[in-house]
C-alpha positions as CSV (number, residue, x, y, z in Angstrom):
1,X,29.6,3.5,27.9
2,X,29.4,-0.3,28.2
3,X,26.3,0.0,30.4
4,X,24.6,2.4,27.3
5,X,25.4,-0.1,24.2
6,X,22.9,-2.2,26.1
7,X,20.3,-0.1,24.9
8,X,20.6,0.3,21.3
9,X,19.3,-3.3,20.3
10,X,16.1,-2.5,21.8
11,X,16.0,0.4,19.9
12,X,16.9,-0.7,16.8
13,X,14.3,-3.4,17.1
14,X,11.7,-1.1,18.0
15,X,13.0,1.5,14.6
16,X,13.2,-1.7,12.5
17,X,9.2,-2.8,13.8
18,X,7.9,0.8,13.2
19,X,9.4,1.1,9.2
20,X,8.1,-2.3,8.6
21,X,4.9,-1.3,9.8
22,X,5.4,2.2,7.8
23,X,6.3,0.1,5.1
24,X,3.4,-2.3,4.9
25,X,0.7,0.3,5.4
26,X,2.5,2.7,2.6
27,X,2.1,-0.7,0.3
28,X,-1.2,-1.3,1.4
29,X,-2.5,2.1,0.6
30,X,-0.9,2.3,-2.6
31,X,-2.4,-0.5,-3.5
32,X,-5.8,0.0,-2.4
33,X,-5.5,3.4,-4.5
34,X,-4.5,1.7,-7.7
35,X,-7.4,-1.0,-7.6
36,X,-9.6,1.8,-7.0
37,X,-7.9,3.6,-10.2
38,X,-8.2,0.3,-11.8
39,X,-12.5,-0.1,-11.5
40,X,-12.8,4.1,-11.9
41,X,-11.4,3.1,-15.7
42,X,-13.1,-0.1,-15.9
43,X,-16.5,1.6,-15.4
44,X,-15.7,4.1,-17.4
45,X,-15.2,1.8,-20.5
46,X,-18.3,0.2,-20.2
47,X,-19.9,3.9,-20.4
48,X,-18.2,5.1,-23.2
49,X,-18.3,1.7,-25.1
50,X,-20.5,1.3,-28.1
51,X,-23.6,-0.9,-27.8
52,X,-23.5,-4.0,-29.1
53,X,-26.3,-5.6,-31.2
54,X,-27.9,-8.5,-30.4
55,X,-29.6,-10.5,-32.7
């Protein structure tokens, strides 16, 4: 049993390295999704917005 402890730290660090990286890329893509959201509306403003006059 004291021989299989040995191998758990390992393993946690490779768990802990894979959520992080889960984590980071879940962020990432979330975020790349918003900005997108976030021109789609900005674009669509400037379509629907009234022209103004110039004088």
């Amino acid at each position: 049993m004291i021989f299989l402890a040995g191998e758990w730290v390992p393993a946690w660090l490779a768990m802990s390295i894979t959520f992080a990286v889960a984590l980071l890329g879940v962020a990432g893509l979330g975020w790349w999704v918003l900005r997108g959201d976030a021109r789609n509306r900005a674009s669509e403003d400037i379509d629907t917005a009234e022209p103004t006059e110039h004088h």
